[in-house]
gemmi code that builds the backbone of each chain (N, CA, C; Angstrom):
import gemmi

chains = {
    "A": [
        ("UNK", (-2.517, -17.536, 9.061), (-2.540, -16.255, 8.345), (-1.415, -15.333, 8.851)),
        ("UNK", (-0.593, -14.667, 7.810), (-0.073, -13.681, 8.459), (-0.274, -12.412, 7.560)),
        ("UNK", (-0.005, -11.223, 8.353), (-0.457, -9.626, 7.618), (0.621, -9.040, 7.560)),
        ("UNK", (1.631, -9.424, 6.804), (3.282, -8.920, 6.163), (2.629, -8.163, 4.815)),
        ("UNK", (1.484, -8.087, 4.182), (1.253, -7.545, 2.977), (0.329, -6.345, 3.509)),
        ("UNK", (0.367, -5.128, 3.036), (-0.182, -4.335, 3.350), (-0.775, -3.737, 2.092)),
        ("UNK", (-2.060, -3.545, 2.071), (-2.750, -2.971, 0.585), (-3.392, -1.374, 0.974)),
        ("UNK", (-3.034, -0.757, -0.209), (-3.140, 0.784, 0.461), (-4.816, 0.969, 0.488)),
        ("UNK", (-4.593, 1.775, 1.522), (-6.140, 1.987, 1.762), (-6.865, 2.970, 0.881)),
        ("UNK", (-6.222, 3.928, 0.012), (-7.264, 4.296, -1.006), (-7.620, 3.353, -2.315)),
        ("UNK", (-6.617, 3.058, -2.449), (-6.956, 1.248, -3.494), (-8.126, 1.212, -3.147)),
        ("UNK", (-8.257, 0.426, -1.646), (-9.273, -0.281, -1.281), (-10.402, 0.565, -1.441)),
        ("UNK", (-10.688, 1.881, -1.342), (-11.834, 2.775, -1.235), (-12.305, 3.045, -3.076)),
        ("UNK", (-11.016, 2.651, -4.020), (-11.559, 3.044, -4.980), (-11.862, 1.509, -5.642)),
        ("UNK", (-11.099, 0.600, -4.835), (-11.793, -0.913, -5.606), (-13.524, -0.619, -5.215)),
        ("UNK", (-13.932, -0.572, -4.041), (-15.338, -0.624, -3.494), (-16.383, 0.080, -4.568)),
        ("UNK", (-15.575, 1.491, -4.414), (-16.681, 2.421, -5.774), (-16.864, 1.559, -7.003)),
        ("UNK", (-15.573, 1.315, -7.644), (-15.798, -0.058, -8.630), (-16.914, -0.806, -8.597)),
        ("UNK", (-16.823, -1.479, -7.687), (-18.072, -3.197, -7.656), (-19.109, -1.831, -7.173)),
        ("UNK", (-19.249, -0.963, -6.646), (-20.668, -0.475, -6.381), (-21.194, -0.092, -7.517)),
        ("UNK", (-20.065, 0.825, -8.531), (-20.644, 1.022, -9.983), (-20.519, -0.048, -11.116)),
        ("UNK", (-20.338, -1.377, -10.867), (-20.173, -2.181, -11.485), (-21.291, -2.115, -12.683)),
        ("UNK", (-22.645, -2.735, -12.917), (-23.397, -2.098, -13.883), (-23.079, -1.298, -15.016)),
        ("UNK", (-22.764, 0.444, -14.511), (-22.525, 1.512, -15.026), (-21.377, 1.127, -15.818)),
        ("UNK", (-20.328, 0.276, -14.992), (-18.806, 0.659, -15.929), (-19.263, -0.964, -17.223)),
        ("UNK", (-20.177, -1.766, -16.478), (-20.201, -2.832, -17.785), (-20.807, -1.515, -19.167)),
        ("UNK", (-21.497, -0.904, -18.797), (-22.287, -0.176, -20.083), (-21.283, 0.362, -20.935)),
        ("UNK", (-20.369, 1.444, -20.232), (-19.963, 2.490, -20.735), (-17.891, 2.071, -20.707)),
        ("UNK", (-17.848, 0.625, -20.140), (-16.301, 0.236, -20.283), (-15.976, -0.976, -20.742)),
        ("UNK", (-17.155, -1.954, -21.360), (-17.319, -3.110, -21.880), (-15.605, -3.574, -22.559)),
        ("UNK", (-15.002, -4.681, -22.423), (-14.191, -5.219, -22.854), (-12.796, -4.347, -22.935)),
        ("UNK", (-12.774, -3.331, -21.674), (-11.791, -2.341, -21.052), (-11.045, -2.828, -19.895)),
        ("UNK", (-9.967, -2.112, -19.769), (-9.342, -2.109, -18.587), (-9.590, -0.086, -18.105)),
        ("UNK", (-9.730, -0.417, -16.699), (-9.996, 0.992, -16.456), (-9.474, 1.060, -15.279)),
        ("UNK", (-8.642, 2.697, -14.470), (-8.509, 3.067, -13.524), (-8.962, 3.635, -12.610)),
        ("UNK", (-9.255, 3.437, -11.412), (-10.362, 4.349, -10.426), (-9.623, 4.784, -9.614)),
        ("UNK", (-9.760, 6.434, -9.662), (-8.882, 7.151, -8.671), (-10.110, 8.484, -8.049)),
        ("UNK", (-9.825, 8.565, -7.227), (-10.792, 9.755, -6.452), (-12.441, 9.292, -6.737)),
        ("UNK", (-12.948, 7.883, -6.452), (-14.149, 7.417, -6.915), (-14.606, 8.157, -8.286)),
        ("UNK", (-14.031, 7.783, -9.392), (-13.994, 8.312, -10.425), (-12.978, 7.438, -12.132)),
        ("UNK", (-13.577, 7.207, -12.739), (-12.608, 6.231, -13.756), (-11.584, 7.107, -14.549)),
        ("UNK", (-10.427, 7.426, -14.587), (-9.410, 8.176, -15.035), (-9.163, 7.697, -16.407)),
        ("UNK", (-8.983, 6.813, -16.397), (-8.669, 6.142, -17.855), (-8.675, 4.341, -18.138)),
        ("UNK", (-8.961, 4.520, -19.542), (-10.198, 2.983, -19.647), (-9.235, 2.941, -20.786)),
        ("UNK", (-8.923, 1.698, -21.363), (-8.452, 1.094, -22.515), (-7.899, -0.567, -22.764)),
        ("UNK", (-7.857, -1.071, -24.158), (-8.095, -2.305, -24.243), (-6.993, -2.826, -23.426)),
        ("UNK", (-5.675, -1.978, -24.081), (-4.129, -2.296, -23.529), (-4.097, -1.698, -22.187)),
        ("UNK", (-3.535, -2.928, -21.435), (-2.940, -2.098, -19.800), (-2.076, -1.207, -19.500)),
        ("UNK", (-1.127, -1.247, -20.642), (-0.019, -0.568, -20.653), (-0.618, 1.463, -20.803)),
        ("UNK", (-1.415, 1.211, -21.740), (-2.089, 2.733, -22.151), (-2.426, 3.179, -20.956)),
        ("UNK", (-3.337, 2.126, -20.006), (-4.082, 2.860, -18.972), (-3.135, 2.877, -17.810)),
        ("UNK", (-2.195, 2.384, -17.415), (-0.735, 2.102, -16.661), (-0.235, 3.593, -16.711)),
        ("UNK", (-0.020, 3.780, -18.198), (0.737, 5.388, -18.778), (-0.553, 6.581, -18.017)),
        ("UNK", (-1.414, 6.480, -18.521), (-2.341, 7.471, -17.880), (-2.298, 7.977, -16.720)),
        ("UNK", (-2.343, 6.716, -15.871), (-2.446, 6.704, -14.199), (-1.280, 7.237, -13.878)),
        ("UNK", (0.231, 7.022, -14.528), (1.206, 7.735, -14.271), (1.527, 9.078, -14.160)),
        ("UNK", (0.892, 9.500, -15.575), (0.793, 10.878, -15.655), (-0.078, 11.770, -14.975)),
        ("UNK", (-1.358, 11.307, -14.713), (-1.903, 12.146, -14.268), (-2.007, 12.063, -12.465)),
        ("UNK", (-1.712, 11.073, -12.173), (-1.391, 11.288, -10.660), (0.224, 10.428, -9.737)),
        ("UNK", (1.067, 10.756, -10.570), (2.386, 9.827, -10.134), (2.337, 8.784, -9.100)),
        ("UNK", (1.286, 7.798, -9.200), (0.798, 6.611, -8.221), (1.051, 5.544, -9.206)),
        ("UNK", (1.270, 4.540, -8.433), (1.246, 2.853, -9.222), (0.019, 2.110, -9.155)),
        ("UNK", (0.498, 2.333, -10.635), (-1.319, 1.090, -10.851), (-0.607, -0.282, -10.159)),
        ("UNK", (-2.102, -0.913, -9.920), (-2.100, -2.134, -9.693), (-1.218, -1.929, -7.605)),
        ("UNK", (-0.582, -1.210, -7.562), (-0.281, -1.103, -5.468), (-1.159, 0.255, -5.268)),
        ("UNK", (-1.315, 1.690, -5.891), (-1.929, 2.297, -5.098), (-3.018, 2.767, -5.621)),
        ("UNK", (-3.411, 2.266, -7.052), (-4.644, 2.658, -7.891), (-4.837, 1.410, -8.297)),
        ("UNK", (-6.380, 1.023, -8.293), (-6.731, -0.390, -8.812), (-7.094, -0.506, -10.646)),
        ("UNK", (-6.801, -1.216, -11.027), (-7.026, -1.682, -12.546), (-7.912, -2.473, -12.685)),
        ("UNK", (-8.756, -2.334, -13.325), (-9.734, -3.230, -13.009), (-10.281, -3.797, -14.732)),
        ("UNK", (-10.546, -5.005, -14.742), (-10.852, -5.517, -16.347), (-12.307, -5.159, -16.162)),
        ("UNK", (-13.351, -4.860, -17.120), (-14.810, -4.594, -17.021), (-14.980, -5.830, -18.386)),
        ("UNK", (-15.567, -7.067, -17.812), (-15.817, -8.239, -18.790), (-17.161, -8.396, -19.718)),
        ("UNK", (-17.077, -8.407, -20.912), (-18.647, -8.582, -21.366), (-18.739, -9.603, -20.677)),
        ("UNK", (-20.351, -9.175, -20.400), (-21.268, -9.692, -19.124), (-21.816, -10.943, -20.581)),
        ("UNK", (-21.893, -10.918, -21.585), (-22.326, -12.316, -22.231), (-21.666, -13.288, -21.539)),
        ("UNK", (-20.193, -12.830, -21.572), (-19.421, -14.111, -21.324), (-19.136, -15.365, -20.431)),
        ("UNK", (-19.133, -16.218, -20.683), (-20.116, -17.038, -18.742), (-18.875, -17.426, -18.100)),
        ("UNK", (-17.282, -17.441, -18.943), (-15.887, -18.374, -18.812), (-16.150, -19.170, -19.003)),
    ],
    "B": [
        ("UNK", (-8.901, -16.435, 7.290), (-10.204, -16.966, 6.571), (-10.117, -15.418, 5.377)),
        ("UNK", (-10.353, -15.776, 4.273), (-10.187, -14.849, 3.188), (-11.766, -14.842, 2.669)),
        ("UNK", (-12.499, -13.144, 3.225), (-13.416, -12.902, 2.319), (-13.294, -12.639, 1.013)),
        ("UNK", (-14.420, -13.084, 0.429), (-14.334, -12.822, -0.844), (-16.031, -11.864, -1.308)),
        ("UNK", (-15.967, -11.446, -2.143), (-17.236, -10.472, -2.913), (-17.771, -11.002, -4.008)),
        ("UNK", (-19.179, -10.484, -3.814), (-19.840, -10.725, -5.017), (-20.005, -9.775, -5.382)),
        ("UNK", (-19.708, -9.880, -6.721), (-19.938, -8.051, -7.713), (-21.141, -8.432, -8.598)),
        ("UNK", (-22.276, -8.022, -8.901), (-23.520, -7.991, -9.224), (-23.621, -7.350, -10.594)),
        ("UNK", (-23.977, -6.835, -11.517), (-24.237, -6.404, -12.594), (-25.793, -6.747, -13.141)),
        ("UNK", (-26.084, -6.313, -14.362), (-27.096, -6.794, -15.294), (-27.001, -6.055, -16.498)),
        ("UNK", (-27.590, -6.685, -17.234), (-27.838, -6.513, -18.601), (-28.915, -6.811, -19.479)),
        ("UNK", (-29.693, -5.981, -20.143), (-30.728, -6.383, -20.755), (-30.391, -7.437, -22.295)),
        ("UNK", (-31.316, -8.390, -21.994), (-31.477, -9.766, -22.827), (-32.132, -9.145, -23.935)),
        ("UNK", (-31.396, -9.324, -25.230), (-31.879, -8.000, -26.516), (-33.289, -8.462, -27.025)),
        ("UNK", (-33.368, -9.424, -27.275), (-34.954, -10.073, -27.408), (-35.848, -10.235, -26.954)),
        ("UNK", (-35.616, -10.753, -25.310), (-36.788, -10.815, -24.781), (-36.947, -9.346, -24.019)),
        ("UNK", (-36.117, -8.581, -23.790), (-36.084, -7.594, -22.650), (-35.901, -7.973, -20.978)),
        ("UNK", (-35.344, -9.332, -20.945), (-35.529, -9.718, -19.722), (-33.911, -8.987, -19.205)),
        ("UNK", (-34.372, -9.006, -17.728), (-33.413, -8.124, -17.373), (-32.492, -9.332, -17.033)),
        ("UNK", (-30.853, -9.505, -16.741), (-30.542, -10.727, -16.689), (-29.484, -10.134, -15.148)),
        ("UNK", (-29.286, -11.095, -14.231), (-28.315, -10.327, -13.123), (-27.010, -11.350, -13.518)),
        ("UNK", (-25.740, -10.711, -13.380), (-24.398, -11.142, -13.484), (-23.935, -10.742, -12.574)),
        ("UNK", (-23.513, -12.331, -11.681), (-22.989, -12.565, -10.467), (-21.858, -13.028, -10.766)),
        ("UNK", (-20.194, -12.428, -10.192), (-19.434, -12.823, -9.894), (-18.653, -12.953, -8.568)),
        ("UNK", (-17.559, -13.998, -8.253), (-17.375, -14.393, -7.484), (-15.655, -13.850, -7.137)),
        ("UNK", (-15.514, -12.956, -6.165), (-14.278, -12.586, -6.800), (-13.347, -12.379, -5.581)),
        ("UNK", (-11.773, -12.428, -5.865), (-11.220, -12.436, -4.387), (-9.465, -11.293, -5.032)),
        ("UNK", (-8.986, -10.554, -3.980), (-8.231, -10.264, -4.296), (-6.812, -10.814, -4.195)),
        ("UNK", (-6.009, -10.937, -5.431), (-5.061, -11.636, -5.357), (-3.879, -10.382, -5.410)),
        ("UNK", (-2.828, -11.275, -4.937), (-1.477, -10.001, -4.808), (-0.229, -10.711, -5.971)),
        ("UNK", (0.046, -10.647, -6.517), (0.847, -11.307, -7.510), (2.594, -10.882, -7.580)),
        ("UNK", (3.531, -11.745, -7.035), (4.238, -11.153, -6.887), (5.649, -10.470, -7.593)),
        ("UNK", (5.884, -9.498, -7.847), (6.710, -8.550, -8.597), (7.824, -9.278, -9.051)),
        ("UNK", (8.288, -8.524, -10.619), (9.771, -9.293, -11.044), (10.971, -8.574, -9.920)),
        ("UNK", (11.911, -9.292, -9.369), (12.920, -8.518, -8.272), (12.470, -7.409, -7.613)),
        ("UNK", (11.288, -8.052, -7.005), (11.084, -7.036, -5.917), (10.172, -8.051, -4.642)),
        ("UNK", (10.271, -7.736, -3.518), (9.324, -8.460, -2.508), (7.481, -7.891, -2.725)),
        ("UNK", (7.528, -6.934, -3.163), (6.057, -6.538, -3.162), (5.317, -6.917, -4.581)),
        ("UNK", (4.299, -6.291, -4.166), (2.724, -7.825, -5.162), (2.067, -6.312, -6.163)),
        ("UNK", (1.623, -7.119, -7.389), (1.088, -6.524, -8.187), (-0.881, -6.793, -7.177)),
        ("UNK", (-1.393, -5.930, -7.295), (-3.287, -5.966, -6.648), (-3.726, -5.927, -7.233)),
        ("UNK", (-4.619, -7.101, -7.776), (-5.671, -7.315, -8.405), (-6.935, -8.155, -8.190)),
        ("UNK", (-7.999, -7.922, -8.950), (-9.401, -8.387, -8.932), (-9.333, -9.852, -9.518)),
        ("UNK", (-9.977, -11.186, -9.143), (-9.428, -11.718, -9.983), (-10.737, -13.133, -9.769)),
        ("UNK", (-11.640, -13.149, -10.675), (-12.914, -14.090, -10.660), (-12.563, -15.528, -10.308)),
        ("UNK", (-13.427, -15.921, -9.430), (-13.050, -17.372, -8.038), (-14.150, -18.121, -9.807)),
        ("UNK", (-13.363, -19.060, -10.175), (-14.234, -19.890, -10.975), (-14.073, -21.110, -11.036)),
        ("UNK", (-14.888, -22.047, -10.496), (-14.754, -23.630, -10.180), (-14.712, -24.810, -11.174)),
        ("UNK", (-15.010, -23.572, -12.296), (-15.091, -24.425, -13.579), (-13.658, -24.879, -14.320)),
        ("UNK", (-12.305, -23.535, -13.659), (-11.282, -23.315, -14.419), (-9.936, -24.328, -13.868)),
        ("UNK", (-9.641, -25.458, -14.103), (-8.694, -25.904, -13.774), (-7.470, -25.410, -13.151)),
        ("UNK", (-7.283, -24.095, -13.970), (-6.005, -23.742, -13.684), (-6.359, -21.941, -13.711)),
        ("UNK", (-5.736, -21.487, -13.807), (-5.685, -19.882, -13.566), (-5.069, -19.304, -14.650)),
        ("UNK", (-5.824, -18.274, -14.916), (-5.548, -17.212, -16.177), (-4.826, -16.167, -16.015)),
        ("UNK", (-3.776, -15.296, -16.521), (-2.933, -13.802, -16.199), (-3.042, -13.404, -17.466)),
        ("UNK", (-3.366, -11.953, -17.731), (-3.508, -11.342, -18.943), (-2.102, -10.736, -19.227)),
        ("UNK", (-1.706, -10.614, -20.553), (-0.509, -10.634, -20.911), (0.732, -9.800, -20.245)),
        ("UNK", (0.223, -8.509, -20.455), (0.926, -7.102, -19.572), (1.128, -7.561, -17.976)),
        ("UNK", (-0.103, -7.858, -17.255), (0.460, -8.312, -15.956), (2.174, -9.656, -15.926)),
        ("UNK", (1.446, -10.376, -16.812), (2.950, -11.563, -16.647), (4.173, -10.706, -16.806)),
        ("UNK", (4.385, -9.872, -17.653), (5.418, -9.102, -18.103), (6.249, -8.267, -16.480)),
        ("UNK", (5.638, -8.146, -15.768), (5.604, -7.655, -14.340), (5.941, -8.585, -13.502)),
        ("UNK", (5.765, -9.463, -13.522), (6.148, -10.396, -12.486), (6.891, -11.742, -12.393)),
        ("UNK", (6.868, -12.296, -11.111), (7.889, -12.969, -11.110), (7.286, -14.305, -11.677)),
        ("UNK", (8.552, -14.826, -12.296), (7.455, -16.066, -13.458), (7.904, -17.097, -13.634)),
        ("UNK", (7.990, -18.129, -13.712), (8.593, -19.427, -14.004), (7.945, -19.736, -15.552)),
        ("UNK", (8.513, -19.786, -16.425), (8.153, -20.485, -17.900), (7.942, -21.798, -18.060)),
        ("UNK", (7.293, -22.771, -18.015), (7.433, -24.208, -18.500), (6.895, -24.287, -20.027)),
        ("UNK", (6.201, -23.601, -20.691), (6.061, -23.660, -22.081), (4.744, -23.284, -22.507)),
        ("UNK", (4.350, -24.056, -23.768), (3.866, -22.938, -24.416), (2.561, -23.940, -25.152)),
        ("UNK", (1.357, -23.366, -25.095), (-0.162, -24.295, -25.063), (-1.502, -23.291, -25.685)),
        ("UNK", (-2.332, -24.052, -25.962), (-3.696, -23.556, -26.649), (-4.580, -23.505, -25.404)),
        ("UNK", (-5.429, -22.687, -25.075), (-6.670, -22.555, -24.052), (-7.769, -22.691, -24.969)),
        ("UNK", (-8.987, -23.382, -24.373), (-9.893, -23.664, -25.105), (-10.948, -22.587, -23.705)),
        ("UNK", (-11.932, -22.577, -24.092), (-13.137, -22.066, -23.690), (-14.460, -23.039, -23.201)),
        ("UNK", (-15.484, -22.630, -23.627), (-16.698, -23.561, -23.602), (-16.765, -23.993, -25.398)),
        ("UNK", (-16.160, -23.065, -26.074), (-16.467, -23.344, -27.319), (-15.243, -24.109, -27.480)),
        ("UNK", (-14.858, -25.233, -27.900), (-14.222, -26.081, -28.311), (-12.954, -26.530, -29.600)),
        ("UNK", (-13.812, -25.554, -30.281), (-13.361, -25.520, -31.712), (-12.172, -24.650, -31.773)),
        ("UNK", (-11.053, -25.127, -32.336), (-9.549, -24.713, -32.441), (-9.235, -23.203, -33.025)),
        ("UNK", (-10.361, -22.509, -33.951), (-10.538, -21.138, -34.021), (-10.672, -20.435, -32.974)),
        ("UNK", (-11.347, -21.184, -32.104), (-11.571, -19.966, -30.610), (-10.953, -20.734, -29.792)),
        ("UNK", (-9.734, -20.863, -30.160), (-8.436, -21.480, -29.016), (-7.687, -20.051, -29.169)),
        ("UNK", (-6.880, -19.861, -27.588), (-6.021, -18.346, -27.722), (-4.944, -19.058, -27.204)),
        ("UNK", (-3.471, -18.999, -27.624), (-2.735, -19.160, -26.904), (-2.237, -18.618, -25.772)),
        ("UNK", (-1.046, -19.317, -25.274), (-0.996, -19.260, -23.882), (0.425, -19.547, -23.642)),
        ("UNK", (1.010, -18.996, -22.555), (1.786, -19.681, -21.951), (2.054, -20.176, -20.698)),
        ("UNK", (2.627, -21.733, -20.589), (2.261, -22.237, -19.021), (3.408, -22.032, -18.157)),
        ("UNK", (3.143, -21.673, -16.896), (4.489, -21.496, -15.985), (3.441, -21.159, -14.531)),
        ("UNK", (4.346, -20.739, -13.619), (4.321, -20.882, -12.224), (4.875, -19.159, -12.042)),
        ("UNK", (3.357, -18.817, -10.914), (4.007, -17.621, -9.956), (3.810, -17.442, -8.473)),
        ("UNK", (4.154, -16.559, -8.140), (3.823, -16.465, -6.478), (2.861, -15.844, -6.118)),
        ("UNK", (1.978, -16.048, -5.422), (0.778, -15.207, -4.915), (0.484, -15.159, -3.551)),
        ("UNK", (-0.348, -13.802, -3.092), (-1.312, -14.139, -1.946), (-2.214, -13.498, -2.049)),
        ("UNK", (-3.322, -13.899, -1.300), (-4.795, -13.609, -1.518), (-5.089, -12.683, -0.378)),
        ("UNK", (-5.714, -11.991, -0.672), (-5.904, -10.661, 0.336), (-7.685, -10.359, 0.752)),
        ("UNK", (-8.089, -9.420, 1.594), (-9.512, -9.224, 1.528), (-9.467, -7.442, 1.896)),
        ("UNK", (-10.532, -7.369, 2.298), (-10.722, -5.717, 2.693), (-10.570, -5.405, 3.813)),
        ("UNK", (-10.453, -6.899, 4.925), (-10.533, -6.794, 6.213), (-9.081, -6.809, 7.007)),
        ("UNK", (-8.079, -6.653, 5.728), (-6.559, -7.254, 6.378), (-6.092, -8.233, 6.346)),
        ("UNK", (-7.061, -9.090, 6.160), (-6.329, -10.969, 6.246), (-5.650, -10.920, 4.785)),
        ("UNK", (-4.096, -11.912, 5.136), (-3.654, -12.164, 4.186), (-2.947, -13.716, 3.998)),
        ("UNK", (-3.134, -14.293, 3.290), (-2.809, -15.408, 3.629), (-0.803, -15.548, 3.157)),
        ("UNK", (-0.391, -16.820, 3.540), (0.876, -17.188, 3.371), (0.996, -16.990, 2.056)),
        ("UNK", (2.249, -16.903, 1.361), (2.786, -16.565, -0.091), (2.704, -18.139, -0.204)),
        ("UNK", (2.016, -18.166, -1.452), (2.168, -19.596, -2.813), (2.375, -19.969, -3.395)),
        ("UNK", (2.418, -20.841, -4.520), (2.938, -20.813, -5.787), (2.210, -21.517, -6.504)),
        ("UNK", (1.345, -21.124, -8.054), (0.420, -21.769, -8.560), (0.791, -21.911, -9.791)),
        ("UNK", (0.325, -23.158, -10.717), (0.729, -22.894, -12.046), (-0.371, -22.221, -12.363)),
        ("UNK", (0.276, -21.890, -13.773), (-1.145, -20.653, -14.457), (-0.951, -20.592, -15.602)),
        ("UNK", (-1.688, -20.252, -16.840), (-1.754, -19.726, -17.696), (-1.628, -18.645, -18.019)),
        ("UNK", (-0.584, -17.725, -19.136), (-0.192, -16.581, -19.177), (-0.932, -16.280, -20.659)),
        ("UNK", (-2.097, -15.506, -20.604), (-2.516, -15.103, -21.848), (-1.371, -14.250, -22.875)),
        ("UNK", (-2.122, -14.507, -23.948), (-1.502, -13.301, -24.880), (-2.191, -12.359, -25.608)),
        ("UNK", (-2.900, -12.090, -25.095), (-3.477, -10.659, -24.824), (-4.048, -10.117, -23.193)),
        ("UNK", (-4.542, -8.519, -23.240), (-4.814, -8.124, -21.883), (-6.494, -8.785, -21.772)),
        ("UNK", (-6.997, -8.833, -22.731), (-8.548, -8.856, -23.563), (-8.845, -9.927, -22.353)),
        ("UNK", (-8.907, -10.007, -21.326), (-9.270, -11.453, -20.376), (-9.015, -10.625, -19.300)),
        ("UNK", (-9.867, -11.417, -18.350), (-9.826, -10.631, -16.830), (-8.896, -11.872, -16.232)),
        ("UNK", (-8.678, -11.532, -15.112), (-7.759, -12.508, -13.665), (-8.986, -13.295, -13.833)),
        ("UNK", (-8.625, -14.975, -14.513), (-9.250, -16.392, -13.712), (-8.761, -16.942, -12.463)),
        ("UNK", (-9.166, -16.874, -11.526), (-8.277, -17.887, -10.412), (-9.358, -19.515, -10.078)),
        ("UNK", (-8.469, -20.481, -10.937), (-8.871, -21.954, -10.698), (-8.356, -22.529, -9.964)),
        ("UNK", (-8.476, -24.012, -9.871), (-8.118, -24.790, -9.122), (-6.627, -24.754, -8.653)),
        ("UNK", (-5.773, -25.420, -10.107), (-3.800, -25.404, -9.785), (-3.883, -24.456, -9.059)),
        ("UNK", (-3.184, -24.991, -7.196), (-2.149, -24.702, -6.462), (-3.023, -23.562, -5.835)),
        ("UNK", (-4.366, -22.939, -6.110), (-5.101, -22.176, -5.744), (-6.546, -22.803, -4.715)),
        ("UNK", (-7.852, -23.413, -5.978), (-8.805, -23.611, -4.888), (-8.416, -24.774, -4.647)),
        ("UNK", (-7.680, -25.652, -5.070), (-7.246, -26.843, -4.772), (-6.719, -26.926, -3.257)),
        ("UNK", (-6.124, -25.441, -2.830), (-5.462, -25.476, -1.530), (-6.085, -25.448, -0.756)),
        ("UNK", (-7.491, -24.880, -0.685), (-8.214, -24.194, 0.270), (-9.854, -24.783, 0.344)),
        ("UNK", (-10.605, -24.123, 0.952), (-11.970, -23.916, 1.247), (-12.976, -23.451, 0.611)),
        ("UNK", (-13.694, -23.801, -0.018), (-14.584, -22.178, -0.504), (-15.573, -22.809, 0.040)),
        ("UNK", (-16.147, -21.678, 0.812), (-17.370, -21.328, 1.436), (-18.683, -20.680, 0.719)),
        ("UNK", (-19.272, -20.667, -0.096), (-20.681, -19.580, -0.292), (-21.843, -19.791, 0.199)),
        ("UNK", (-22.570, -18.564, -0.051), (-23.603, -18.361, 0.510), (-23.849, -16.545, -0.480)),
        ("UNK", (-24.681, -17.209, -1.524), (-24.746, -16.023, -2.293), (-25.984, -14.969, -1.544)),
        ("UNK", (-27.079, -15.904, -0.823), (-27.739, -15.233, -0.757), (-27.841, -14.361, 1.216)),
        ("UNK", (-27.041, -15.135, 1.647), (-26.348, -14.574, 3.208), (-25.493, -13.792, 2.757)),
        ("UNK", (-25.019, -13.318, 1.310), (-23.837, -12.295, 1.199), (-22.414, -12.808, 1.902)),
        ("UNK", (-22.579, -13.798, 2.063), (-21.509, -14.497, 2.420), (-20.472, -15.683, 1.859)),
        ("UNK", (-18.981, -14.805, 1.257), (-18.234, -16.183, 1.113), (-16.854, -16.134, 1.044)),
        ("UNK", (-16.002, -17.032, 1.822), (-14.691, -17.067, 2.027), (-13.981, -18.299, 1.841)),
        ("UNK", (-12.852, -18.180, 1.504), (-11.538, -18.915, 1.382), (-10.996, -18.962, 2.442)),
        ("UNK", (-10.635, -20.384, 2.938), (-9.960, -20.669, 4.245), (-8.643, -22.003, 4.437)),
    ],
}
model = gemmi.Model(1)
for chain_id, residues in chains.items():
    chain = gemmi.Chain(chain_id)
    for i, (resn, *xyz) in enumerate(residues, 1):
        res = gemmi.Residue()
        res.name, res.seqid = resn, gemmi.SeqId(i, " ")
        for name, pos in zip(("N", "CA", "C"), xyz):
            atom = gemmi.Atom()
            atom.name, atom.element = name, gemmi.Element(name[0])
            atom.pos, atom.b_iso = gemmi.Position(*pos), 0.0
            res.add_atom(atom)
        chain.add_residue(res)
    model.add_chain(chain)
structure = gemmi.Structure()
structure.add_model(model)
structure.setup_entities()
């Protein structure tokens, strides 16, 4: 193993809120992509690019290195 | 040794009312950037069923990519209507956890959706093929090694 990659640590605090509200965001973000910033979903949409633009604007951070994106999957679906 | 999470959910079963729990198996992958050394972070479901590995469209567009061509994905459903295309090629990855561990940079083939409409699959190609998987759903315990 080596630790040359460094993942920012509010990422990590807002991936966690994610899987803790996991449930909640299947209800209300079904077949979304959504952003979690300040334990809180900023912006949800089908296209990544929309929710990419959002996260830009409203807090000049990079999705996907310092804000997590997260897909919310219908839960029917088994893969 | 790369932890990985289980993310839990449920959903009510419309007929019977049974409550149903949705367990996934999930690990973070780092995907790495077009001309740049640093990784796109993402969530991305450990599935033993998937030969190969899935990227939703917008992410490929980001990163660094090898093209080998161009293919139908099938599902559980079989039938050539619910085939989505795809395209096949090779990227670089590493797998990350919450605890700091990161493993060596890789290279896996994958499937490049064409749409975002799909979450991160991570299958076998160049992925679990490399490694370990460990579970233990009900010790809350499971890692990649």
């Amino acid at each position: 193993m080596k630790k040359a990659v460094n993942i920012n640590h509010e990422f990590l605090q807002n991936f966690r809120w994610a899987q803790k509200q996991w449930t909640q965001l299947t209800r209300t973000h079904q077949g979304k992509w959504i952003a979690v910033f300040h334990n809180q979903v900023i912006a949800s949409d089908k296209k990544i690019s929309s929710v990419e633009e959002r996260v830009k604007s409203l807090t000049k951070k990079k999705p996907f290195e310092d804000i997590p994106l997260l897909y919310v999957e219908d839960p029917h679906c088994i893969l | 040794m790369i932890q990985l999470t289980f993310r839990n959910s449920n959903y009510i079963h419309p007929d019977s009312r049974e409550k149903v729990e949705v367990i996934r198996l999930e690990a973070l992958i780092g995907i790495k950037k077009k001309e740049s050394n640093d990784y796109l972070f993402l969530n991305g479901i450990i599935d033993t069923g998937a030969y190969i590995s899935l990227i939703p469209k917008r992410i490929s567009e980001e990163i660094e990519r090898t093209m080998l061509g161009k293919e139908k994905m099938k599902g559980i459903n079989s039938k050539e209507v619910c085939a989505i295309p795809v395209e096949f090629g090779k990227v670089k990855y590493v797998l990350l956890d919450q605890k700091g561990n990161v493993t060596k940079e890789a290279e896996m083939q994958c499937y490049f959706a064409d749409t975002d409409e799909v979450p991160v699959i991570l299958g076998f190609a160049g992925l679990l093929s490399e490694m370990t998987l460990t579970m233990n759903y009900k010790a809350n315990r499971a890692y990649l090694d």
